[in-house]
Structure formats: C-alpha cells, structure tokens
N, C-alpha and C positions, 0 to 999 in steps of 0.2 A: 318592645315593638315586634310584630311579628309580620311574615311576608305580606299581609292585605295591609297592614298598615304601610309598611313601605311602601306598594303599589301606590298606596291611596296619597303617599305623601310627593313620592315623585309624581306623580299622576298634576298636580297640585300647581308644584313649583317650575311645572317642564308644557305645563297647558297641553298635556298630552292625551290621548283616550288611556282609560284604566286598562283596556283590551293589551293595546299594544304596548305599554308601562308591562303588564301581565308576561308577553309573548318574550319582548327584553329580556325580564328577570329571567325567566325561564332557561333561555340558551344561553344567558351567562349562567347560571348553575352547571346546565349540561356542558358545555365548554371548559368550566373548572374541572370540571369532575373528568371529562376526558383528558385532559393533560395530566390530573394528577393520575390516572388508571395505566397512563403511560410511562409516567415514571420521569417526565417532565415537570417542573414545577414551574407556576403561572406567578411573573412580578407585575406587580403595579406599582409604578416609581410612585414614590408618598404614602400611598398606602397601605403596601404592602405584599408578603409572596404566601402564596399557598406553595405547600410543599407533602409530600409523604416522609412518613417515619417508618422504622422499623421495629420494633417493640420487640424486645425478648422475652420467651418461652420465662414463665416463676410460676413459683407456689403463691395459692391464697387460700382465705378462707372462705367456706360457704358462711356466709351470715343466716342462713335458715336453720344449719345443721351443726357448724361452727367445727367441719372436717375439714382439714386441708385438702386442697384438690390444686391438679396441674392447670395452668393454664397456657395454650398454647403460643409460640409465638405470632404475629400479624403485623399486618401495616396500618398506618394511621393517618388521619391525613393531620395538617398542622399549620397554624395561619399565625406569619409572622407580621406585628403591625411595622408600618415604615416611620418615619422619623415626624412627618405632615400629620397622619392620624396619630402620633403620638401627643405632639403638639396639642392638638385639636381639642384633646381632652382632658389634658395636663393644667 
C-alpha cells in the first residue's frame, strides 16, 4: 500500500474528500518529522512511538568496488510498534 492508497482508503472509510484525507496525511508526516528533528519522540498509545537513533561511525564495503570505505556516524529515525498494532497483525 502506498500514500494514494491509504488516502484513497481512509478517504473511503471516514466519507471524507480525498483532498482533505490528503492535507491530514501530510501534517501528520510534517508533525512526526518535526518532533523527531527535535529530538523528541512522538507516542501513540497502541500503536506505537517514533523515535531517533544514533547510528555509529563503521567500516563497510563498496559493493561496486568491494573497497572498504568509512561510513560516517548519523541519526536515524525508528518506529517502535505498540502492543494494539502488534496484535492486530499477530
């Protein structure tokens, strides 16, 4: 499933305009993404928490070249399910 189908699905279930289903999805993305840029992380009882990670700086290999090269360390983001969407699909 990918974002139009979701629109298209909540859109659907919720007799909503696909617009404003659209305009939703959207500021909940932008809303996740600024909490987590803040270093906050966003729960949703059941469903679950997005959070940041920190990834440490390692060696890997190029698979083009198959030279080891550094890669640096970053953040990541990371989405833990809750115990409801565990369920759900259990």
């Amino acid at each position: 499933m990918n974002k139009l189908d979701l629109v298209e699905k909540i859109a659907k279930t919720t007799k909503a305009p696909k617009a404003t289903v659209r305009q939703f999805l959207d500021s909940f993305i932008d809303v996740v993404g600024q909490a987590l840029k803040s270093g906050k992380p966003l729960v949703l009882t059941g469903f679950g928490t997005f959070s940041v990670i920190k990834r440490k700086a390692r060696t890997g290999i190029n698979p083009a070249t198959g030279k080891k090269m550094q890669i640096p360390a970053k953040k990541v983001p990371k989405f833990k399910p809750g115990k409801s969407l565990k369920d759900m699909v259990a």
